[in-house]
N, C-alpha and C positions, 0 to 999 in steps of 0.2 A: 504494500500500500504506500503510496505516496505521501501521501499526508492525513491526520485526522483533528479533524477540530472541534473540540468540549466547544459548546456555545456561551453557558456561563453554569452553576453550581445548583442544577434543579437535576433531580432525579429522574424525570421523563427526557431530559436531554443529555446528562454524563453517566444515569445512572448505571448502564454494562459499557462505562468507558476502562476500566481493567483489563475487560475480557475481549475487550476489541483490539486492545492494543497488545495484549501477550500472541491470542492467534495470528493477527494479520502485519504485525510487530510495521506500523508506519515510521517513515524516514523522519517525517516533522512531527511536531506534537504539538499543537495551539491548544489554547484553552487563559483564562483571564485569572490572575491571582482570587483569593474569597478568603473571605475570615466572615465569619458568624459576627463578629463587632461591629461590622461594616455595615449590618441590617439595622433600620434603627426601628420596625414593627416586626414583633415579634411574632404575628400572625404568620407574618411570610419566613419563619426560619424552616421550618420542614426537617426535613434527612441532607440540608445544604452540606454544610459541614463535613458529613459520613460518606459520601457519596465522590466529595471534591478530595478527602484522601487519599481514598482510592483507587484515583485518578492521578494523580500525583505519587502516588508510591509506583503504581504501572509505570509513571513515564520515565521513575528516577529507576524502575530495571532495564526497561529500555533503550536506554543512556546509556549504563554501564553492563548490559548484554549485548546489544547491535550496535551501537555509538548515534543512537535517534538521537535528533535537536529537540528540546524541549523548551518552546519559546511560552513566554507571557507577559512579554513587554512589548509592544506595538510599536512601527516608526510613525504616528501619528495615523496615516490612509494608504501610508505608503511600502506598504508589508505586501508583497506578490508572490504568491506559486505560480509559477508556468508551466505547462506539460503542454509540449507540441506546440498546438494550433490552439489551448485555451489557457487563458489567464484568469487567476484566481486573487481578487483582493481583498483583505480584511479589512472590515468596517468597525472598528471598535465604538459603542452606540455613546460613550462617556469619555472623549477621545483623551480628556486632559487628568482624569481618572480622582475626578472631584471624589468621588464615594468613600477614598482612600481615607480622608480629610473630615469631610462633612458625612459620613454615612447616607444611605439612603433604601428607601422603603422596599425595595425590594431586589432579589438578585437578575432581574430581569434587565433592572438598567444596568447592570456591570456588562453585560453582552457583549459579544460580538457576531457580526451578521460575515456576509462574505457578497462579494459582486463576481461575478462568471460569464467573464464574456468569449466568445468565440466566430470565428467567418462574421464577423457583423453585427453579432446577436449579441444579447447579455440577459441577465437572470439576476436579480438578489432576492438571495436568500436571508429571510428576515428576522431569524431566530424567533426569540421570546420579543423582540422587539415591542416600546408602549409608548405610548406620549401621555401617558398620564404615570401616577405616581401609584401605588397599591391601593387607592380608593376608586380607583378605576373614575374620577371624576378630577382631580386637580389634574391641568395640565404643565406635561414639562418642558415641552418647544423641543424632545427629542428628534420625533420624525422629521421637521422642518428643518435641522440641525445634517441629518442626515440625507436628507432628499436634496439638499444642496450636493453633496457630496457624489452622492450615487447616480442622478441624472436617471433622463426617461432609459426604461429598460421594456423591452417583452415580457418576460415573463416576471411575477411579483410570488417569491413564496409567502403569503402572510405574515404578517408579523402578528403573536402569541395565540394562534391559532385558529385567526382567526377572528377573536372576540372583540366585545364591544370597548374597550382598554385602546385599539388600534388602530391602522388603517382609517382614521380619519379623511376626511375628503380633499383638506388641502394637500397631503402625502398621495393618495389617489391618483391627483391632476397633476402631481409633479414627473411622478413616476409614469405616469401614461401605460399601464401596462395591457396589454390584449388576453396576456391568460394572468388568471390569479390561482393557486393551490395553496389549499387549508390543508393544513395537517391539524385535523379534525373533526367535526360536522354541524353539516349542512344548517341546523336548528339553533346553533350558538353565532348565527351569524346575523349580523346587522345589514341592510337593506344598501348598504351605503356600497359594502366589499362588491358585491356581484351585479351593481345595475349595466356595467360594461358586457353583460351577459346576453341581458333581456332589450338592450337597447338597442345596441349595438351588435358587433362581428366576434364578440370576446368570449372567450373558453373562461369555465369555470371550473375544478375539480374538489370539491369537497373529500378526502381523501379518506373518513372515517366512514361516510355513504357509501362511497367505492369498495372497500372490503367490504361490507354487510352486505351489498347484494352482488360482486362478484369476487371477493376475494382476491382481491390486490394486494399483494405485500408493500410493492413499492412501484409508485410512478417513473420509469425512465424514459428521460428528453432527451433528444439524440441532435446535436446542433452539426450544422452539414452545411454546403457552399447554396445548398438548395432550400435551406431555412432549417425549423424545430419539427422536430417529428414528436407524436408524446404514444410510447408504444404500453400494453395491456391495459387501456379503459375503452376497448373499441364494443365493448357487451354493456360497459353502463349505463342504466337508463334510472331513473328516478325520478321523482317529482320533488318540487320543495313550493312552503309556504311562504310567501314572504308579510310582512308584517301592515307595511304601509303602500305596496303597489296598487293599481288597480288594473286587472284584478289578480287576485293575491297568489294562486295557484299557475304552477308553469311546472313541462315538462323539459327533460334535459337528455341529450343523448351522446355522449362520448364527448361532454366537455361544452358541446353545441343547445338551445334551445331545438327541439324537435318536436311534429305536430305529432299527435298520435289522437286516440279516439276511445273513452271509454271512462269510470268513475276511480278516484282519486279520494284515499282520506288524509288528511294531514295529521299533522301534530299535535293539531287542536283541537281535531277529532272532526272537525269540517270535511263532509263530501263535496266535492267537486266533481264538474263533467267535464271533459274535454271534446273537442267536437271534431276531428282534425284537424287541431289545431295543437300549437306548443302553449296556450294560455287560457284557463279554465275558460266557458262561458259565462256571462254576468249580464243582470239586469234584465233576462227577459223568459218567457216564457218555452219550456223545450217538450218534444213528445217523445217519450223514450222508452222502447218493450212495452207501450202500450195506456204509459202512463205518462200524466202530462206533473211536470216541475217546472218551479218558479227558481231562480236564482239570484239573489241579491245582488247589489253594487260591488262586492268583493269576489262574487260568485262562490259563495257556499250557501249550502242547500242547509236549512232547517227540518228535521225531520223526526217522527215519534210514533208507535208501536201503540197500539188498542187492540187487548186483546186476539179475540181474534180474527181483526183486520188489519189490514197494514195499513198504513197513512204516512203521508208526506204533509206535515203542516209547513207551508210557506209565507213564516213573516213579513213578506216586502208585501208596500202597496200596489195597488191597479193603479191605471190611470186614468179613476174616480174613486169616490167613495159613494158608498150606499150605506145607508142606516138599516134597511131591511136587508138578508141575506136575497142571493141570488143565485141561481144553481143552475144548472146545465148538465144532462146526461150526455156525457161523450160517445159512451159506449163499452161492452164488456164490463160495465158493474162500475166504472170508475165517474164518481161523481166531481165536479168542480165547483168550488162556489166560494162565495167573497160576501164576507160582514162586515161593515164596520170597517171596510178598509184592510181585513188580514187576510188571505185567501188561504186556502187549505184543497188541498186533493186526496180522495179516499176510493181505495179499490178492496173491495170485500172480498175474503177469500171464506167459502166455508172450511172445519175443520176436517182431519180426515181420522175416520179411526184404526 
């Protein structure tokens, strides 16, 4: 191995850094100094400490089993691996290494990210990456700090997985990037990371989605004189909710927005229909296996169980209201009718024994 880089002292990122480093015994060894002192909310200390060790004792056999460098002093931006045709630069997220001094709330800001550029391309990769401070609400001008630094790239691995802590909009728009990959999922994400999705030409990969329905261990991007290839998500298809779009439901196919056709429950327990289309239906009325459904301004269906009939009660209005109900026999037992402005559709099934 060439090189390997601890990101900063969290156990989901150096945690099996020992056992990486005895098998594959790499040539370099990055990773950011950590003292438990240096946190100053102790909510965020975790297994830091136990973790960053152990990491540190690997890299000090390393040294003195293969003669690995074991770097964790930075030249400010200007620290590169090269291999070949790609270059590899460290983005230290805290360049002047304030935390040392002044402590800070979490080991996320000690970070370090990495920029990979090749034939033309580039890529950063964003670690734990935050601009906010461990209350996931004060901000700390990190990513604007950095997005000066790293310039528009293609592809964006999120920075802290994604979540609401990150990837704010002004980082976003600096970064320009066409794909984004969470290491994470899909339902801890803010509206803001993926509108380049649904908007636009832009690949998303939520990469916790991706193993749950096809079992991907890992995303590999393959950069060539011919552009980014992204090979094993070519099976993933999934739906996500989004929070604030209209309308809120959208299907996804290998990274792409994709139409498809048929019902959809989210996370919030909301059905949705799609109609071939990549964006639920909303706002109007559909007839489907028989049965006629209302879908709201978000396009999710209201719906509720009577014994032994089935029903579809649909909250949104007509376009009137009536004080007395009014019905209509569609047909096949399925009645429609509007009170008061609520409509509801019911199709009776007798029981069977």
């Amino acid at each position: 191995m060439a090189f390997y880089l601890g990101t900063h002292a969290h156990s989901d990122h150096i945690g099996n850094a020992d056992e990486i480093i005895r098998r594959y015994r790499p040539k370099l060894i990055f990773s950011p100094e950590y003292s438990d002192q240096w946190i100053t909310d102790e909510n965020g200390l975790w297994d830091n400490q136990y973790v960053y060790d152990h990491l540190v004792e690997a890299a000090q056999w390393a040294r003195s089993e293969y003669g690995a460098q074991f770097i964790q002093e930075l030249d400010g931006y200007s620290t590169h691996v090269c291999m070949g045709d790609m270059d590899v630069q460290m983005i230290p997220f805290d360049v002047d290494e304030v935390y040392k001094r002044q402590g800070t709330t979490d080991a996320n800001l000690m970070g370090w990210g990495a920029k990979v550029s090749a034939f033309g391309r580039s890529a950063f990769l964003a670690a734990d990456l935050m601009d906010t401070d461990s209350d996931w609400t004060t901000h700390n001008g990190f990513e604007g700090r950095i997005a000066s630094e790293v310039g528009s790239v293609d592809i964006l691995k999120a920075g802290h997985h994604g979540q609401e802590s990150s990837n704010f909009e002004e980082f976003l728009g600096a970064l320009s990037p066409t794909t984004i990959i969470q290491t994470g999922l899909a339902e801890d994400t803010p509206d803001r990371l993926t509108r380049h999705a649904i908007h636009g030409d832009g690949l998303w990969f939520p990469m916790g989605d991706i193993w749950d329905s096809v079992k991907v261990p890992a995303l590999v991007c393959e950069f060539s004189a011919q552009g980014i290839a992204y090979d094993g998500v070519d099976n993933a298809r999934r739906g996500h909710e989004y929070t604030s779009e209209t309308p809120r439901a959208w299907w996804f196919h290998a990274g792409h927005t994709e139409a498809t056709t048929g019902w959809w429950q989210g996370p919030s327990g909301n059905w949705y229909y799609f109609d071939s289309s990549a964006s639920a239906v909303h706002s109007e009325w559909r007839l489907i296996d028989g049965y006629w459904y209302f879908f709201d301004e978000s396009g999710a269906l209201a719906s509720r169980e009577e014994g032994q009939t089935q029903s579809a009660s649909i909250e949104g209005t007509g376009s009137g209201r009536s004080a007395s109900p009014l019905v209509w026999v569609v047909g096949a037992g399925l009645l429609v009718a509007a009170a008061g402005g609520a409509w509801w559709a019911r199709r009776s099934r007798r029981a069977r024994g």
